[in-house]
Structures are given as structure tokens and as C-alpha cells.
C-alpha positions in Angstrom: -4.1 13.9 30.8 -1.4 12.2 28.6 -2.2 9.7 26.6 0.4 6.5 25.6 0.8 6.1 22.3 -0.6 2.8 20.4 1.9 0.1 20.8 2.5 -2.2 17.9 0.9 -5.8 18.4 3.2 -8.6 20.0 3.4 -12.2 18.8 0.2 -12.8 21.7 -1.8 -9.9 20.2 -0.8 -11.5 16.5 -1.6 -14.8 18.0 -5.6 -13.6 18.4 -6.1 -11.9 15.4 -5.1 -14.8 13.5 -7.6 -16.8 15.9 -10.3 -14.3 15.4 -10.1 -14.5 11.7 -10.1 -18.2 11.8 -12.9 -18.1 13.4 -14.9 -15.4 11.4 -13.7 -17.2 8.5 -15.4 -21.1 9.8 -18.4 -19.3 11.4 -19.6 -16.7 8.9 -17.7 -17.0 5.6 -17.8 -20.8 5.0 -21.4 -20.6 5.9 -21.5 -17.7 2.9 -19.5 -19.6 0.7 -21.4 -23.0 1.2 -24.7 -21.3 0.1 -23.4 -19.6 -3.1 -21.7 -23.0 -4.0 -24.4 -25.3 -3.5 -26.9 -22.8 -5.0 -24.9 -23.1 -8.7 -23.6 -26.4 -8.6 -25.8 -27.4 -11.0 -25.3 -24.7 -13.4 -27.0 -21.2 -14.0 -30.0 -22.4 -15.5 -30.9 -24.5 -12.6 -30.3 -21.3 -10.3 -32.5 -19.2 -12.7 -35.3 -21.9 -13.3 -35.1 -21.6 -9.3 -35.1 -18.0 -9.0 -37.8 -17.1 -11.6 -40.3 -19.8 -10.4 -43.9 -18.7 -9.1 -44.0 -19.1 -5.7 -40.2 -18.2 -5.5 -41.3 -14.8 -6.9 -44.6 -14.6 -4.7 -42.3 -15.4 -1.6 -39.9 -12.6 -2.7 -42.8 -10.1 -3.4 -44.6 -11.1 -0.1 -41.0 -10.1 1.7 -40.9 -7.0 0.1 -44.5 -6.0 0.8 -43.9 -7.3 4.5 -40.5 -5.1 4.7 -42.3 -1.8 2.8 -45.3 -1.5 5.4 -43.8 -2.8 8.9 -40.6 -0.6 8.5 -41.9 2.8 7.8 -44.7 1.8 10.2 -42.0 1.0 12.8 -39.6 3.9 11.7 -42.6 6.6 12.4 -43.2 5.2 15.7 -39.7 4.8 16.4 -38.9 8.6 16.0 -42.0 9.4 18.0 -41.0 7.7 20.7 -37.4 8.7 20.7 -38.3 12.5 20.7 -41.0 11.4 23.6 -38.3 9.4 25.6 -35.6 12.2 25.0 -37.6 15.1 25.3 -39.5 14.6 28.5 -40.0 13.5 31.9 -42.8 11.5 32.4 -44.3 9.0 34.6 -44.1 5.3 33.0 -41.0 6.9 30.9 -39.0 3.4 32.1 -42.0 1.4 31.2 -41.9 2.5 27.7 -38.4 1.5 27.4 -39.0 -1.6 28.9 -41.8 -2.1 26.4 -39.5 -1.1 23.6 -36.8 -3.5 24.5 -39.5 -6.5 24.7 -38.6 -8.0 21.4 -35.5 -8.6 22.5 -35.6 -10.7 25.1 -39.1 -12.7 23.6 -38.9 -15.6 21.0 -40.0 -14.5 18.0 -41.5 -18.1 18.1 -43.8 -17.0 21.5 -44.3 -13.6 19.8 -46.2 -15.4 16.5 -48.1 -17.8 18.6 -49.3 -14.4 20.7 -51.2 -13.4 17.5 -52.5 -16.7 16.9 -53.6 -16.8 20.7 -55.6 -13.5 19.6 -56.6 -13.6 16.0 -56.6 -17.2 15.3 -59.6 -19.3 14.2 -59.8 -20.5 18.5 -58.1 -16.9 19.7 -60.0 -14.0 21.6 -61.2 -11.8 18.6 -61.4 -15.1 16.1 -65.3 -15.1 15.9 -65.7 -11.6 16.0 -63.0 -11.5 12.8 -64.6 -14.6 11.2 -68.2 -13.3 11.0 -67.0 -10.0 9.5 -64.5 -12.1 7.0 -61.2 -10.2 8.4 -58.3 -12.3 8.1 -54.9 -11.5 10.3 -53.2 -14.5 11.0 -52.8 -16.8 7.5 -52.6 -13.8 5.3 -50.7 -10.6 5.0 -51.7 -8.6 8.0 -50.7 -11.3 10.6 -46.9 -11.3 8.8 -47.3 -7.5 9.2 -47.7 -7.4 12.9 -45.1 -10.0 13.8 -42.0 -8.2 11.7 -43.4 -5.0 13.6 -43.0 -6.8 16.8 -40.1 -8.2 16.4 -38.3 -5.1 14.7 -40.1 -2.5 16.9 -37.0 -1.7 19.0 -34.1 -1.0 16.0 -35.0 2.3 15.4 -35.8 3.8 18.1 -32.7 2.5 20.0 -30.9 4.5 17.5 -32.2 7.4 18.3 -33.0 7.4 21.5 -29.2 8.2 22.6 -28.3 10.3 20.1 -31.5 12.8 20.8 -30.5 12.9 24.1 -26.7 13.9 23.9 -27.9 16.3 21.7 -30.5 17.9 23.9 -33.4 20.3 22.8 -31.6 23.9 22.8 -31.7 24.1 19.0 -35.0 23.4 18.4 -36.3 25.7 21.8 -34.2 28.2 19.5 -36.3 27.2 16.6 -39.8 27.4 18.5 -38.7 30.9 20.2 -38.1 32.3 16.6 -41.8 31.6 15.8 -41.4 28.2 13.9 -44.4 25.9 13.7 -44.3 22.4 15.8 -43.6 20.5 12.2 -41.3 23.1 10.9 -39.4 22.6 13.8 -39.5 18.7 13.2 -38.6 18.9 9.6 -35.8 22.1 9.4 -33.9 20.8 12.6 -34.7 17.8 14.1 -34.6 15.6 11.3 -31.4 17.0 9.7 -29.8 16.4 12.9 -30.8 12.5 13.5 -31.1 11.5 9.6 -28.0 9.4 9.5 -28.9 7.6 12.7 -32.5 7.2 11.1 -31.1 5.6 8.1 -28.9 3.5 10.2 -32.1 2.3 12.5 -34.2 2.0 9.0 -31.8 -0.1 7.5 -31.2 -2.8 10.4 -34.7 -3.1 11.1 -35.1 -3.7 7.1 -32.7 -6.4 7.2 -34.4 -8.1 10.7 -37.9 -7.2 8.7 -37.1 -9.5 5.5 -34.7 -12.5 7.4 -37.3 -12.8 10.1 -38.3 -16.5 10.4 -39.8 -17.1 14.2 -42.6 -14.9 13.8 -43.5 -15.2 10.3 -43.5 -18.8 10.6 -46.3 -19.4 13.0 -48.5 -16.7 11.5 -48.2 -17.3 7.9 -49.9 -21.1 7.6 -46.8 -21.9 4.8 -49.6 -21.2 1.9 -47.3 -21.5 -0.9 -47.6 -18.9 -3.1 -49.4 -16.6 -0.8 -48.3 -16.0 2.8 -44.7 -17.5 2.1 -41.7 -15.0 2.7 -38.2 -15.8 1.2 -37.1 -17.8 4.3 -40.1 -19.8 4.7 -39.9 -20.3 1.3 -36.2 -21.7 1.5 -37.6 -23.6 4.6 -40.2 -25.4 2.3 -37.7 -26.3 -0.6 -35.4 -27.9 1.9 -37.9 -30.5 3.3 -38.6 -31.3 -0.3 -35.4 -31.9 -1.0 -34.8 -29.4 -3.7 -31.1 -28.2 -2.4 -30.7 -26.2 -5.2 -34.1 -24.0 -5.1 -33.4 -23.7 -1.7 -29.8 -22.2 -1.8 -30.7 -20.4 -4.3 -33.3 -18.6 -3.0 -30.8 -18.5 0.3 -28.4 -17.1 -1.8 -30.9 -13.6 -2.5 -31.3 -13.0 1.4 -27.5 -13.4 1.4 -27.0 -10.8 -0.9 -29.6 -8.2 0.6 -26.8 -9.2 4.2 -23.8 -8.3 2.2 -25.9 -5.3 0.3 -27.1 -4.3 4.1 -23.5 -5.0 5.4 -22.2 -2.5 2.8 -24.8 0.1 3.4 -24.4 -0.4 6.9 -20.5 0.2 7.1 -20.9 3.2 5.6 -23.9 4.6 7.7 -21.8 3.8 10.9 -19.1 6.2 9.8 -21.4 9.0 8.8 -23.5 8.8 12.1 -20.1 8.8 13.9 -18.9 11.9 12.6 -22.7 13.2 13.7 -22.5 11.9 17.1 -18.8 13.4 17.4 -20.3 17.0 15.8 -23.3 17.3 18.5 -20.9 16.3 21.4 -18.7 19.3 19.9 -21.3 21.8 20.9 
């Protein structure tokens, strides 16, 4: 089949790229801009007095601690139920996709008041939790279980495709030879969907610590204590401290451009993968 070579852009093809860039320009980097501006307009020490505050550093831990259990959490499941979906044939196999796409068509909003529904002070386990002095909801755990929720599907949406263009022949080969279920797991599966692994890992770290639906509903706003960095920039705003609040803002927009980096560069690497497995 011949193929026609790439023709240069005309003054209509010209004419869109211009408008695209316009419009990635007002939409993402004026937005970008506006936050980094606003967060030093008055000066560095404002920005740092901001920055190195108390609960601006308990919100920043509490988004890290959220982000270092829920993605590893959601990064085991999602390579076991990759390997399950890609592996075998099973009745309820479209169920569990279905399940697994969930989060994505749910409010995070509806997904945090599920938990309160359940493990609130009124929900269905409260009194059970509340006689044995278990807290979910208004402390740590609750902010757990909705980031998993609502970043359950990143991962294993990665791998999902890739484990099944590549098929299972290598590690039947593996198996036949006399290799041990996890040898098999370690030697050739996960060498052959790392880069895709990362790639899931790292977009369901970013989801994980700019959630704001979920969190929100399930943290109570305790300042200081259940506060991520988003509900903390939430809380500055409606005090009216601009500054804190941008300049919090301007730390999540750093981990984006950080992510946004990392992520341009895992794209490339898992597209030389994807192009080596459909090689053989």
C-alpha cells in the first residue's frame, strides 16, 4: 500500500494552529501565569511566610501521606486486575471493567458523600465505628478511600491494553521452563509493562494529590489535620488571603508541570514498548 507523503500546511492548516495556540495560551497558560503572579505580588517573603505556615505544611504533608498509601494501594490492584482482565476469560470479565471505569463517569462530589452515607456519624456502620472509636470519614482513612476511588481506574487502563497486545506466550515460556508463579511476575512480566506502570503510577499520582470532590466531603475542612493542599487553597480564598492561597496554588502547579514533564517523557518510552511487543 503506498503511502502520500506529508504535505506541508496551507494558509487554512496555518490558520488553526495559530487558533489552537491562542487558545491553549487563554485557557491553560494565562490561568498558569495568573497563579504564579498573584502568588508573589507581594514579594518573596509573603510567598514564604505563606508556604512555611503550619497548617500550610500539615495540608502539604496530609497530600503526600494521602498520595503515598492510595497510589501504591491502587497501583497493586491495578496490575492485578490488568493481568486478570488480560489473561483470562471469565464470567463477569465485562463487569469488572465496568466497575473499573466507574470513577469516571461518577462525581467525585457523589463518590465522597457515598462514604459519608456509610461511615458517617448517621451512615450504616456509624454506631458500630463509634462504639469501637474508629474514625473514617473526618480523618485520614476517609481521604484514603475517596483518592482510591476516584483514581482506581488510571493504572489499570494502562495496562490493561498493553498486556493484551502482548499476549502470554513469553511468560507460558517462562512457566514451561520450570519458573515459579512470582518469578514469572517479576523476570518477565514486569520488565515488559514497567514503562506503562510508571506512566499509570504517575497520572494517578497527580489525580491522587489535585483531587478536590471527594476529599472535600470526607475531610470536615479541620485545619491542620484533614486538610489537603487544595482544600487548603480552598480555605485561604474564602478568607481572603489571595496570596496564601496562590501560593499554596502555585506548589500543585508545579507538581502539574513536574508531572507534565515526567509524563512527556514516559509517553515516548512506553511508545517505543508498545511498538517493540507489536514487533513480535
Amino acid at each position: 500500500m503506498k503511502t502520500s507523503a506529508p504535505r506541508r500546511p496551507d494558509a487554512a492548516a496555518w490558520a488553526l494552529i495559530l487558533l489552537a495556540l491562542a487558545w491553549m495560551a487563554l485557557i491553560v497558560l494565562l490561568p498558569l501565569v495568573t497563579v504564579f503572579a498573584e502568588a508573589f505580588s507581594k514579594g518573596f517573603e509573603v510567598f514564604k511566610a505563606a508556604i512555611v505556615e503550619p497548617d500550610a505544611q500539615a495540608a502539604i504533608a496530609m497530600t503526600f501521606t494521602v498520595a503515598a498509601i492510595a497510589v501504591p494501594l491502587n497501583a497493586i490492584f491495578g496490575v492485578a486486575a490488568a493481568w486478570l482482565i488480560a489473561r483470562f476469560e471469565f464470567r463477569g470479565k465485562g463487569l469488572l471493567l465496568s466497575l473499573i471505569d466507574l470513577p469516571f463517569s461518577i462525581s467525585p462530589v457523589i463518590s465522597g458523600l457515598v462514604w459519608i452515607l456509610l461511615f458517617g456519624a448517621s451512615g450504616w456502620f456509624g454506631a458500630w465505628l463509634q462504639a469501637h472509636d474508629i474514625r473514617i470519614v473526618f480523618a485520614v482513612p476517609g481521604l484514603v478511600l475517596a483518592t482510591m476511588f476516584v483514581t482506581l481506574p488510571f493504572v489499570a487502563r494502562e495496562l490493561i491494553p498493553l498486556m493484551q497486545d502482548q499476549g502470554s506466550d513469553e511468560e507460558t515460556a517462562a512457566v514451561t521452563l520450570g519458573a515459579s508463579g512470582w518469578t514469572t511476575f517479576f523476570k518477565v512480566t514486569l520488565p515488559n509493562i514497567k514503562w506503562a506502570l510508571l506512566y499509570g503510577v504517575l497520572l494517578c499520582n497527580a489525580r491522587a494529590m489535585g483531587e478536590f470532590g471527594a476529599v472535600s466531603l470526607v475531610s470536615g475542612h479541620i485545619r491542620g489535620m484533614t486538610n489537603t493542599m487544595p482544600l487548603h487553597v480552598e480555605v485561604l480564598y474564602n478568607d481572603y488571603d489571595l496570596v496564601g492561597a496562590f501560593a499554596v496554588a502555585t506548589l500543585l502547579a508545579c507538581l502539574a508541570l513536574i508531572t507534565l514533564g515526567v509524563k512527556t517523557i514516559l509517553e515516548w518510552r512506553f511508545a517505543d514498548e508498545l511498538a517493540a511487543s507489536r514487533r513480535h
